[in-house]
ZAMARGU-4260 file (C-alpha; in steps of 0.2 Angstrom, whole numbers, plus 5000, padded with zeros to 4 digits):
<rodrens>
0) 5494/5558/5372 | 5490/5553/5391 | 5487/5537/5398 | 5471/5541/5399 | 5468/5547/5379
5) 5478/5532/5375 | 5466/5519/5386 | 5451/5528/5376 | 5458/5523/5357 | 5458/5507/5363
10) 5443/5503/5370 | 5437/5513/5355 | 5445/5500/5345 | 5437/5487/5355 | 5421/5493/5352
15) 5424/5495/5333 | 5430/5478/5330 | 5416/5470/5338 | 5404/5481/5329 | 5409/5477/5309
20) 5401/5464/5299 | 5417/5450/5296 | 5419/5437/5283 | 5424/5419/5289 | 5440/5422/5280
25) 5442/5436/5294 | 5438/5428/5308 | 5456/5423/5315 | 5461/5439/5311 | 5446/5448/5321
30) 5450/5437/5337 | 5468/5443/5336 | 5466/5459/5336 | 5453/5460/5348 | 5465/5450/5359
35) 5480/5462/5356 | 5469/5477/5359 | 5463/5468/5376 | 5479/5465/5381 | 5484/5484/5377
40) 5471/5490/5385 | 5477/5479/5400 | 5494/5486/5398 | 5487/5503/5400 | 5477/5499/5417
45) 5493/5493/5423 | 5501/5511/5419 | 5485/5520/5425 | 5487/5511/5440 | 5506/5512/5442
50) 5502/5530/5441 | 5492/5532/5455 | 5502/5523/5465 | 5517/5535/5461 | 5505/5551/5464
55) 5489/5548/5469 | 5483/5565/5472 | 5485/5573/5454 | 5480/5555/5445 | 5463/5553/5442
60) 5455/5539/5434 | 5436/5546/5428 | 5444/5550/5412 | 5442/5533/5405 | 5427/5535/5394
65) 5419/5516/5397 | 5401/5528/5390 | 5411/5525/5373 | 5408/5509/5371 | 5390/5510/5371
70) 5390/5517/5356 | 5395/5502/5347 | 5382/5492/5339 | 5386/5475/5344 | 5377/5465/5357
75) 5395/5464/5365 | 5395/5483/5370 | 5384/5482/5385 | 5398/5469/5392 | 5413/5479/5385
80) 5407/5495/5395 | 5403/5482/5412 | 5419/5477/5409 | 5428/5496/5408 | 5417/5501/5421
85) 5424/5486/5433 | 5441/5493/5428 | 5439/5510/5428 | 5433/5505/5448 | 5448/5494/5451
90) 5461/5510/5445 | 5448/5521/5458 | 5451/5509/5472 | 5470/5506/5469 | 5470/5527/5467
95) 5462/5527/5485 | 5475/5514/5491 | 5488/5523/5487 | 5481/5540/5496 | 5478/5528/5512
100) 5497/5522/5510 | 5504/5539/5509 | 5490/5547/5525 | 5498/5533/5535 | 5516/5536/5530
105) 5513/5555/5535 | 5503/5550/5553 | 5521/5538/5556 | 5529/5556/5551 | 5518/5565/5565
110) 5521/5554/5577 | 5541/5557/5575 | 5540/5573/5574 | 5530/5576/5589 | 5543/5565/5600
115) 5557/5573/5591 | 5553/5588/5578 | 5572/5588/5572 | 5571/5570/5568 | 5554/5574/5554
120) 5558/5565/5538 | 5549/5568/5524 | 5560/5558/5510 | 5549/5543/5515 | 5535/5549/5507
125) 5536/5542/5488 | 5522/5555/5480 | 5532/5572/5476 | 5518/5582/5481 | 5515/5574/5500
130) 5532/5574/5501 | 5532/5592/5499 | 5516/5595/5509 | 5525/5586/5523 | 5540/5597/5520
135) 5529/5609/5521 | 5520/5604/5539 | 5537/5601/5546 | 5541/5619/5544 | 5527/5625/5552
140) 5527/5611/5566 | 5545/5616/5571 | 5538/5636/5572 | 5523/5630/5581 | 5534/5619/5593
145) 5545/5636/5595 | 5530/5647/5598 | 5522/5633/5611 | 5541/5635/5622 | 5543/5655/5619
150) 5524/5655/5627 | 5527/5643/5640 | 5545/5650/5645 | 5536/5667/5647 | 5523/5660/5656
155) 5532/5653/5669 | 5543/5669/5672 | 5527/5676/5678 | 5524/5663/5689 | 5541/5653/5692
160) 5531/5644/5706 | 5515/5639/5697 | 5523/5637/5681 | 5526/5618/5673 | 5532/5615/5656
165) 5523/5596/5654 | 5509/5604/5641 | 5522/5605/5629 | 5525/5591/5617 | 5540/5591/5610
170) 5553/5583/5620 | 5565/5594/5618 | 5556/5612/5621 | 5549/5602/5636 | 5568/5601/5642
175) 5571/5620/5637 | 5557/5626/5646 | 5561/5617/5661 | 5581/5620/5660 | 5573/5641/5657
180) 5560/5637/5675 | 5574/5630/5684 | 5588/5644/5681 | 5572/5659/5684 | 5572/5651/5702
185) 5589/5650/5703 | 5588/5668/5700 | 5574/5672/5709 | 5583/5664/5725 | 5599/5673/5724
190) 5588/5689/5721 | 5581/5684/5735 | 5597/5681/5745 | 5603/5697/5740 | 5589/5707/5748
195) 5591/5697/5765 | 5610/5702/5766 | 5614/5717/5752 | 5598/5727/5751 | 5609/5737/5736
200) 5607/5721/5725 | 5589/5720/5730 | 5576/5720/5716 | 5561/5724/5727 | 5547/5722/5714
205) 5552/5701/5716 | 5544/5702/5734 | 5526/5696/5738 | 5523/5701/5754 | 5518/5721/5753
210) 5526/5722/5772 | 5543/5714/5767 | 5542/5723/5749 | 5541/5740/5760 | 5554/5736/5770
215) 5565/5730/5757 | 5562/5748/5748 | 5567/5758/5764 | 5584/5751/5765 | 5587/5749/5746
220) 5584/5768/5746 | 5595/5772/5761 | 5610/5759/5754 | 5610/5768/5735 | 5612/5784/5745
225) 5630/5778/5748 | 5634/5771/5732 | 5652/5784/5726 | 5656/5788/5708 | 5666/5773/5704
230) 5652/5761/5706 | 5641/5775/5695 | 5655/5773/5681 | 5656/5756/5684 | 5641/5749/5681
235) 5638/5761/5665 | 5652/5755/5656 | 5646/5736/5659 | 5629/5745/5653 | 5636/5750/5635
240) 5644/5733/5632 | 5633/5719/5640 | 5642/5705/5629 | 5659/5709/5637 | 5654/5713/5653
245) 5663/5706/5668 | 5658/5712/5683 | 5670/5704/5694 | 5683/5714/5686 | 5674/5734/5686
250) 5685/5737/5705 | 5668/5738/5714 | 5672/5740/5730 | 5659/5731/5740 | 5653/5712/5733
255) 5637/5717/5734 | 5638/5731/5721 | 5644/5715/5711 | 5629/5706/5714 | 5621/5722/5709
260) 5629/5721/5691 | 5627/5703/5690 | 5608/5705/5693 | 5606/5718/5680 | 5618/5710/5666
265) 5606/5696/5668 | 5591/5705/5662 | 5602/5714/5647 | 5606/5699/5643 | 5588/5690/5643
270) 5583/5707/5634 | 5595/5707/5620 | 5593/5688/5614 | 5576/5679/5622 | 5566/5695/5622
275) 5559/5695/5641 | 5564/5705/5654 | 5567/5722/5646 | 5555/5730/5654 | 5567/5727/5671
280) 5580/5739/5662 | 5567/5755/5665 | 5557/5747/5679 | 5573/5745/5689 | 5581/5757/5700
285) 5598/5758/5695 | 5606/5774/5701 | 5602/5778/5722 | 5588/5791/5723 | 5597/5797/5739
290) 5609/5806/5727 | 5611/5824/5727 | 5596/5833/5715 | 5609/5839/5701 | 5618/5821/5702
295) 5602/5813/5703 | 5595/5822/5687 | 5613/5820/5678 | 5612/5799/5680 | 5594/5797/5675
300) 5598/5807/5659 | 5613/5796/5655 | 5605/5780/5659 | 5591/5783/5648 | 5600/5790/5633
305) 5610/5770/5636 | 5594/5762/5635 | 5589/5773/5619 | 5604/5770/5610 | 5604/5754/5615
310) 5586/5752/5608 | 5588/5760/5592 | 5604/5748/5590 | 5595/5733/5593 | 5580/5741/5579
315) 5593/5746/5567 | 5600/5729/5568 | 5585/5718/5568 | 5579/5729/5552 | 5593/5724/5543
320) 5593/5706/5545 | 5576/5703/5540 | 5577/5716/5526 | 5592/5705/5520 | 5580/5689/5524
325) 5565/5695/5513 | 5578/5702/5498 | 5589/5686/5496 | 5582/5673/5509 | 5598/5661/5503
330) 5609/5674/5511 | 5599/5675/5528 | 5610/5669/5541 | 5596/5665/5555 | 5610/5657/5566
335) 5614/5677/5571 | 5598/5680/5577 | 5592/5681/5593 | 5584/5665/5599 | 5565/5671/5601
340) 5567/5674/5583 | 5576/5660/5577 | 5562/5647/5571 | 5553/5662/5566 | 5569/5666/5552
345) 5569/5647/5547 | 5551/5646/5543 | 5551/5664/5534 | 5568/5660/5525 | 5560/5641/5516
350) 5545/5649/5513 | 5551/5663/5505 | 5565/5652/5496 | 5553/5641/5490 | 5538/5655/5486
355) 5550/5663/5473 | 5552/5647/5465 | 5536/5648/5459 | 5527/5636/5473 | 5511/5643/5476
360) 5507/5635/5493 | 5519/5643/5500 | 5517/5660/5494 | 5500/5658/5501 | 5506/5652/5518
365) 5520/5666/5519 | 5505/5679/5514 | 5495/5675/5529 | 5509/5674/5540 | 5515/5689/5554
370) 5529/5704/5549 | 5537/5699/5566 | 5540/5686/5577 | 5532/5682/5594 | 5543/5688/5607
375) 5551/5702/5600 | 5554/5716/5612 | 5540/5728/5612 | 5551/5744/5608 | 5555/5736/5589
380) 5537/5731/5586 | 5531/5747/5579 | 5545/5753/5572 | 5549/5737/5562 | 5531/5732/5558
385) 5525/5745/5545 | 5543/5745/5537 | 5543/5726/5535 | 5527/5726/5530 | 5530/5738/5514
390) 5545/5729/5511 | 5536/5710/5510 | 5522/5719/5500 | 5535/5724/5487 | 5543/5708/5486
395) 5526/5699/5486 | 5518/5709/5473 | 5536/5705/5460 | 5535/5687/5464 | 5514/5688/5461
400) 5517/5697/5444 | 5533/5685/5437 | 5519/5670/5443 | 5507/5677/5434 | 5516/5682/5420
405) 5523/5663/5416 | 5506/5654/5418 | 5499/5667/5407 | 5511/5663/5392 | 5511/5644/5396
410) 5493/5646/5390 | 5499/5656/5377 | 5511/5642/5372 | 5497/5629/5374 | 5487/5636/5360
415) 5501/5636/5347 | 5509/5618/5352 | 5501/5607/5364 | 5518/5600/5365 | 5523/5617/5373
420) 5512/5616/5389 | 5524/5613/5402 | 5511/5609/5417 | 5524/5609/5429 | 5525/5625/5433
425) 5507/5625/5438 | 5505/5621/5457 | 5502/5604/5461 | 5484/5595/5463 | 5471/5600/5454
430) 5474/5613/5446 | 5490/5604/5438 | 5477/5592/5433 | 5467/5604/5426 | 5482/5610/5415
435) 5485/5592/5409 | 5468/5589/5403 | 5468/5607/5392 | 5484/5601/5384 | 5474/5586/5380
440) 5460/5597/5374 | 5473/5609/5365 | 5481/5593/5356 | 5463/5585/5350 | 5457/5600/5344
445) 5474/5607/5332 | 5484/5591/5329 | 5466/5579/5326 | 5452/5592/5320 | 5440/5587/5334
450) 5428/5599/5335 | 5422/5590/5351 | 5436/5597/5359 | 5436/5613/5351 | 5420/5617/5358
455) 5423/5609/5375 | 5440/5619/5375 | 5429/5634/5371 | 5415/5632/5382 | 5429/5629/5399
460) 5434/5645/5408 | 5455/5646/5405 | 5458/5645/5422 | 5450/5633/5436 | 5443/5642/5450
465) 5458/5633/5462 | 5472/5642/5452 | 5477/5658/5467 | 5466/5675/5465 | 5483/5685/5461
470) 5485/5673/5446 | 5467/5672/5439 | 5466/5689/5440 | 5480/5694/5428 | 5474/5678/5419
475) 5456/5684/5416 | 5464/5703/5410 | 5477/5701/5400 | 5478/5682/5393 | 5461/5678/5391
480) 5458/5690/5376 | 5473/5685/5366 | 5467/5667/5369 | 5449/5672/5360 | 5460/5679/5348
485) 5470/5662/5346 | 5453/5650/5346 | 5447/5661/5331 | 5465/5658/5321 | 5461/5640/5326
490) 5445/5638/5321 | 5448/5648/5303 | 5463/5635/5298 | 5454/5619/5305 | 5437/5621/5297
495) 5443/5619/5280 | 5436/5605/5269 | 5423/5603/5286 | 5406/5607/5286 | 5411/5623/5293
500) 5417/5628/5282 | 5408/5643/5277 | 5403/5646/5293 | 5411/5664/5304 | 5410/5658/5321
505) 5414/5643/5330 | 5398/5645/5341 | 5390/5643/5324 | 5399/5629/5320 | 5397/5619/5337
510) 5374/5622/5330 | 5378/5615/5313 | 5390/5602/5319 | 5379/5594/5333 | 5363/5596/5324
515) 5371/5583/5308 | 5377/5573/5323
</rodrens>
């Protein structure tokens, strides 16, 4: 029995000793049981109490049935319900004391977390459930803090001079960001440079001024007229293998031609693992256009079969992380992904983690959240969208129909032995509470014959509308009937030796039962 069914017997009791005609002989006795059930009953508070304390959220106290009392014929029930109501208000206040406590131990929380979001710590939080809502919120703060640099960083790569990273609140993407401005105009300088002595390494497009950007043009296109073979070969080697590219080391024959490769390593680089700057690898001008017609047409074939092969290896890759991510999230290694995607992985791998454990929150928050990450280079977007989008509707819909399938036979289990209902795998709040108080329900009506509970238990939908649509739905179509099925068995063994029992139908029943009352 609850705390709650248990603090009801005694008031109950109370009420019953306070109501029965004594003789003198049983005086004593009358004041010491009334004094042992008060102090029982003060006992229970205390549990109550220490209950909500220890959980606040799930605990309620409006189950304490001070109405009771005022059933008892004795001029002392008036002050025995006062006196349950003043308590059943103290367990409320204490209940809302503890919610306040635990709000301000999550705002102490925030307050780290946006200093430091690697320094959250939710084990302070004494309520399993806050704790895991917190957990919960620290995930997505440390996503959010991710998404708030990735935007920022791109930001200022569009404008390198007007950019400043102070909106961003976490102290340490605020030192990324700047540490990502600072190195874009170191770049942005030495491109710069380049175009002032080595128009070869020049990347035009980085000019302002239309007159200077024309000029720079002119003598880019007349410098690639002269670049040989070697540094063709060169450069389309460092092209195929980015990572182990050392363009000191190719036998250029010119230093600018190095600053050339250096320049265009730089954006492979920034391609491959941050996502930005892959649109330089087409927009550039890698091979001189002074080149003969056939060479000319020979180079821009080869170059863009590099950058298709080198796009469909970055898409075959990418699929196969995240495929491996969504199939067995304990296996996802998102320390091998690139860093645009790297607090995406993290968020995706504990939500999935925890969603197939059965916790409900976060199968809702990982429903609504994107196939991709932010940032991803746009020639995997499509491709990878739609596929990973089947694949997390698969794997969403297993997990939604093992879910479903386990609350449906906890009911199930519920209706033959109340002792059965395990409530913890029903998500947390109130619709754990909700579970609680049908066991009770389930236990009253079987173990005690009270037909009060039958029909409350009758007259109750199974499911509360909180419970998720995925659940309720399987719930309402394939439980539901065989719990009808169950209440009727119920309500045949039970009414024997009642005043029902010649009665078919519980509905009956609950008439003859209430009209006699």
């Amino acid at each position: 029995m609850t705390g709650i069914g248990k603090r009801a017997q005694l008031f109950v009791m109370l009420a019953l000793f306070f109501s029965l005609p004594l003789l003198a002989a049983q005086e004593d006795d009358r004041a010491a049981q009334i004094a042992e059930a008060k102090a029982a009953a003060l006992a229970m508070k205390e549990e109550i109490t220490a209950q909500c304390m220890a959980d606040p959220y799930s605990c309620s106290c409006d189950g304490i049935p001070c109405e009771d009392l005022l059933e008892a014929e004795d001029p002392q029930a008036q002050e025995a319900y006062d006196k349950c109501v003043q308590e059943r208000n103290s367990c409320e206040s204490q209940r809302q004391a503890g919610i306040e406590k635990m709000e301000g131990q999550r705002a102490e929380i925030e307050a780290e977390c946006r200093k430091d979001i690697d320094a959250c710590d939710c084990s302070q939080i004494e309520s399993p459930q806050g704790r895991d809502e917190c957990e919960l919120a620290v995930i997505d703060a440390k996503y959010e803090a991710q998404k708030q640099k990735t935007e920022k960083i791109a930001e200022c790569i569009a404008d390198l001079e007007g950019c400043s990273c102070d909106s961003i609140e976490n102290e340490k993407g605020r030192a990324q960001c700047e540490e990502e401005l600072s190195r874009g105009r170191e770049m942005k300088e030495r491109i710069e440079a380049a175009c002032r002595e080595n128009p070869v390494a020049c990347d035009c497009s980085e000019i302002e001024i239309a007159e200077a950007k024309a000029q720079c043009e002119a003598k880019k296109s007349e410098a690639l007229g002269q670049i040989d073979s070697a540094i063709k070969g060169a450069l389309s080697k460092c092209f195929r293998d980015v990572d182990e590219c050392d363009c000191s080391e190719l036998g250029l024959p010119e230093e600018e031609y190095v600053t050339f490769c250096e320049v265009q390593k730089g954006y492979g680089l920034d391609c491959k693992y941050k996502g930005y700057y892959c649109e330089k690898l087409e927009d550039t001008e890698i091979y001189p256009t002074g080149m003969p017609p056939w060479l000319g047409q020979y180079f821009a074939k080869t170059y863009s079969s590099y950058v298709e092969a080198e796009k469909e290896k970055a898409t075959r890759g990418a699929a196969k992380i995240i495929t491996q991510c969504i199939s067995s999230p304990e296996e996802c290694e998102c320390d091998t992904v690139p860093e645009y995607a790297a607090a995406f992985c993290e968020r995706m791998k504990e939500l999935q983690i925890r969603c197939y454990a059965d916790d409900y929150d976060a199968c809702t928050t990982l429903e609504a959240a994107p196939n991709l990450p932010e940032g991803m280079p746009y020639f995997m977007t499509g491709p990878l969208d739609t596929m990973i989008g089947k694949l997390r509707d698969a794997r969403a819909s297993a997990s939604k129909g093992n879910a479903a399938r386990k609350v449906g036979a906890m009911i199930l289990e519920c209706m033959d032995d109340s002792t059965k209902c395990d409530c913890s795998i029903a998500p947390k709040g109130k619709i754990r509470a909700f579970c609680e108080h049908k066991k009770e329900l389930v236990k009253m009506c079987i173990e005690q014959k009270d037909y009060e509970s039958c029909f409350t238990l009758d007259e109750e939908p199974v499911v509360t509308d909180e419970v998720p649509g995925f659940i309720r739905g399987y719930v309402e179509k394939n439980t539901v009937p065989k719990v009808n099925a169950k209440k009727k068995q119920i309500f045949d063994e039970m009414k024997q030796g009642t005043i029902c029992q010649d009665i078919e139908t519980l509905e009956e029943c609950k008439k003859v039962y209430r009209e006699q009352a």
